[in-house]
Every structure is written in C-alpha cells, then in structure tokens.
C-alpha positions as CSV (number, residue, x, y, z in Angstrom):
1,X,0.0,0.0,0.0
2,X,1.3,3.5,-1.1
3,X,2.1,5.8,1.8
4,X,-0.3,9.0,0.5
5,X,0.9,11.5,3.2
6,X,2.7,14.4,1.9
7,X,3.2,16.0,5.1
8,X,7.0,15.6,6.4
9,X,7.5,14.8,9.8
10,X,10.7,16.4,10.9
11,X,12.0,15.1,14.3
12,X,11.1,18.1,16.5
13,X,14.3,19.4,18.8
14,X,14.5,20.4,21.9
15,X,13.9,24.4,21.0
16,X,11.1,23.3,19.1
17,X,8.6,21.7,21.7
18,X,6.8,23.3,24.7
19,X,8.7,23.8,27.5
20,X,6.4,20.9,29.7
21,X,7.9,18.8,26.7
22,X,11.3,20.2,27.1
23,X,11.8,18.8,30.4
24,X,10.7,15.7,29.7
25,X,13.4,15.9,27.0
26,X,16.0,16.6,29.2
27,X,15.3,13.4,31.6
28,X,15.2,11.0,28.9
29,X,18.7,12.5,28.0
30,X,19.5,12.0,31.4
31,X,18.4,8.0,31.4
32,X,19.3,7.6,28.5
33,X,21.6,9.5,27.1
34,X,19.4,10.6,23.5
35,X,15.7,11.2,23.2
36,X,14.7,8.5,20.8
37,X,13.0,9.7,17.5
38,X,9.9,8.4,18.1
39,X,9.5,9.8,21.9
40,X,10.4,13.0,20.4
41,X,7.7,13.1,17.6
42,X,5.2,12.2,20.2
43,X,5.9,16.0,21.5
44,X,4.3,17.8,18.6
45,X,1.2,16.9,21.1
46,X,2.2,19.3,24.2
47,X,0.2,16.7,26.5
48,X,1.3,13.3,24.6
49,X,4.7,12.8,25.9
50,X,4.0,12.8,29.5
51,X,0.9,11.0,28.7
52,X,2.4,8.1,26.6
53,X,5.7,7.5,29.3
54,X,3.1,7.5,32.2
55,X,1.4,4.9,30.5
56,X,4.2,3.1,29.3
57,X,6.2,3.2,32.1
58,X,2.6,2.0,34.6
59,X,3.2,-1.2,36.9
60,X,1.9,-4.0,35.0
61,X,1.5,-8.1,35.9
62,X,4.2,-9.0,33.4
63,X,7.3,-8.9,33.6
64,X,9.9,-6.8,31.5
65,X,11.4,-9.8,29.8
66,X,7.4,-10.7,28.8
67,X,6.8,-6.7,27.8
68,X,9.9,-7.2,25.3
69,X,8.6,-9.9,23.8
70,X,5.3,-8.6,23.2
71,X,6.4,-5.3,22.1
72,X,8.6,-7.4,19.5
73,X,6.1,-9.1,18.2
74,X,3.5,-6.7,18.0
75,X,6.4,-4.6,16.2
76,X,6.6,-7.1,13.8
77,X,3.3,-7.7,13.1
78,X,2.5,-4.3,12.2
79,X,5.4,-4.4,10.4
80,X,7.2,-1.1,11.9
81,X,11.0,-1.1,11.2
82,X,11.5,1.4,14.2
83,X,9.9,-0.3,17.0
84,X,11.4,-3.4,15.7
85,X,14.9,-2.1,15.6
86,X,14.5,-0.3,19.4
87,X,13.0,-3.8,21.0
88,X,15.9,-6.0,19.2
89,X,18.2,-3.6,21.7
90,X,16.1,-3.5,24.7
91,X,15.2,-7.6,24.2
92,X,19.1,-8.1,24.5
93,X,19.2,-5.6,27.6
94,X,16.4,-8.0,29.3
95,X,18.6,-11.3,28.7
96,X,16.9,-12.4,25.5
97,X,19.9,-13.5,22.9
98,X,19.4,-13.2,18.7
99,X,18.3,-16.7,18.2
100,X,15.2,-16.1,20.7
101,X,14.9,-12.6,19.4
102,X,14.6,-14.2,15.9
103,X,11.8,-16.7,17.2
104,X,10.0,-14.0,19.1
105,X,9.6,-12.2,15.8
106,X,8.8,-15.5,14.3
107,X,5.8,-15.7,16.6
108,X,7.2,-18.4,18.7
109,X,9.3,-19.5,21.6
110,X,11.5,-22.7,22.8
111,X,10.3,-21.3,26.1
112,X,6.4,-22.9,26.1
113,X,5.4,-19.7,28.5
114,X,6.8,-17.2,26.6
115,X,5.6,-19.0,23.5
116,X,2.2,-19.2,24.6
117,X,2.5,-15.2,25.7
118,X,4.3,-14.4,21.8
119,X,1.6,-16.5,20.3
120,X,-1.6,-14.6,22.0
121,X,-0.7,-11.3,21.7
122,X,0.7,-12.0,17.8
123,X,-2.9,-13.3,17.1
124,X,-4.8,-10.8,18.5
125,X,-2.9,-7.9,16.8
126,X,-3.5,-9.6,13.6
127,X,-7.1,-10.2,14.2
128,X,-7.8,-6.8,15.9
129,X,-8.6,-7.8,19.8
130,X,-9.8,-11.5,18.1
131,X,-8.0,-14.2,19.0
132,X,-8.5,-18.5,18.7
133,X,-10.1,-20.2,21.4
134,X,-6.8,-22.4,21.3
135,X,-3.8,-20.1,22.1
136,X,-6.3,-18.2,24.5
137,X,-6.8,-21.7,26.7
138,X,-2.8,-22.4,25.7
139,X,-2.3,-18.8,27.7
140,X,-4.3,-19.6,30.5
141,X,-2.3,-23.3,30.8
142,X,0.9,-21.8,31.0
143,X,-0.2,-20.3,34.5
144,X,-1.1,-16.5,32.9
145,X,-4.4,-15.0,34.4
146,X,-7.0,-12.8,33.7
147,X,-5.1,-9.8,35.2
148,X,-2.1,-11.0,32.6
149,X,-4.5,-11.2,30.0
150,X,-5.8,-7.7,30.5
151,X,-2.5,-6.4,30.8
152,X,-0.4,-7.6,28.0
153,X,-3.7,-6.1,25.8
154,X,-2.7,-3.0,27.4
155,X,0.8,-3.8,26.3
156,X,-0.3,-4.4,23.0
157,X,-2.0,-1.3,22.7
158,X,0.9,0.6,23.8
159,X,3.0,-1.2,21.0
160,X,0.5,-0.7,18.4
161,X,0.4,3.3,18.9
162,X,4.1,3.4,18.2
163,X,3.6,1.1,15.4
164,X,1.2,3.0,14.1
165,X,2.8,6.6,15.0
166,X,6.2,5.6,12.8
167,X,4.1,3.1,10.2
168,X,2.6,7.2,9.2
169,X,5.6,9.6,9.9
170,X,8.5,7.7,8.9
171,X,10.6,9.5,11.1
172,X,14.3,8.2,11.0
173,X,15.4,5.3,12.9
174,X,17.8,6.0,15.3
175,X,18.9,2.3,16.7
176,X,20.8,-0.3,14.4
177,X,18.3,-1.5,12.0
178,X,16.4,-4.3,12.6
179,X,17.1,-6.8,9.5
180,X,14.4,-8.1,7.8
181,X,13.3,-11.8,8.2
C-alpha cells in the first residue's frame, strides 16, 4: 500500500517543543543518554509525551522480559522497522539473545510460556482484539491469568500506537536496523 501522506515529519528538537515537553526531553537525555526519534515526535502533542511514558512506564503483571517480547512481536506484526529495531536492543538488555529474538519475531518460543504469551498477543494484533479459542486456553495453561490477560492487551496497545505513529511519519530510525526476516 502506497504511503499517500505528503506532510513531512521532521524530528522536533528540543527548541522546538513546549517547555512541559522540554523537560521531559532533558530526563530522557538523562536516562538515557538521547531522546529517541519516536518519543520526540510524540511532543508535537504538548500533552502526549507525559501522557504516553506515564502509561508506558505504569506497573503492569508481566514482567519486563514478557513486555519485550510482546512489544517485538506486535512490532513485527504491524510491520514497523522502528519499534522493531529499538525492542531488538532493549530484548538483549532483558537477557533475551538473537536466536530467541529471531523466534520471538517468528511468533514463537522454545520457552512454552513465553511462546504461549508471543503467540496470543501476535494473534490478537492480527485479528484486531480476536483471538483462537486455542492459544487463549494455551495462555491460560501456561499459568497466565486474567489480570495478565488484561495487561499484556494493554501492552499491545501501547506497542501498536508506536507502530502506528512511525508506520505514518517515517521519522528516522535512530537504533541499528532491525534486518528483515
């Protein structure tokens, strides 16, 4: 499908955002030493920053390994390069090596948890919120709950607005590409 927006997104600075947006600016410089593309083209929205990291960043049943793998897959799925590339890092910062990074965007897992986890939240991004009766009762077998169940389609959702944001803007990617599989 041909991309029909004409409208460049430039990757807004620093100078250029609100000064509620500047501050958030400065501490992601602080943690992490940049402000990722993507974080900063969220601050065209003088609210949407702050908005977006709050909810990112909320407590959540899952664990940070399980968030990684989700946001991969759901990356991969909605087939955005950026969020792809940026989760490849932060999977190998949260102990996941290439081979399961390679699975995970696979849809799959040696780990039959994590699998079951990948496998869900994979199906119900491609079916919009549907998903099959069998990897739901696989889920629930591999221990997860209702409470995980609610939050990793929070997580999803949180992946899929990224997705979504750089599937339009094409903003640059600023973390080693991810290669395509």
């Amino acid at each position: 499908m041909e991309n029909l927006v004409k409208t460049e997104f430039n990757v807004p600075t620093r100078e250029q955002v609100t000064s509620r947006n500047q501050e958030i600016f400065d501490n992601l410089n602080k943690a992490l030493g940049m402000v990722p593309n993507l974080y900063a083209t969220i601050a065209y929205s003088d609210h949407g920053l702050k908005r977006y990291l709050d909810f990112q960043n909320a407590k959540t049943s899952l664990s940070n390994k399980e968030k990684e793998a989700v946001n991969l897959v759901v990356s991969q799925v909605n087939g955005c390069v950026y969020c792809q590339s940026a989760h490849l890092v932060l999977g190998k910062m949260n102990g996941f090596d290439d081979a399961q990074l390679l699975d995970i965007r696979k849809g799959k897992s040696e780990n039959v948890k994590l699998n079951a986890l990948v496998k869900l939240a994979a199906d119900l991004t491609k079916n919009r919120g549907n998903a099959s009766s069998d990897n739901v009762e696989d889920f629930f077998n591999q221990a997860y709950t209702k409470e995980n169940l609610v939050d990793l389609i929070l997580q999803i959702s949180d992946k899929t607005a990224m997705n979504y944001l750089h599937n339009l803007t094409k903003v640059p990617v600023d973390f080693p590409i991810a290669p395509a599989i």
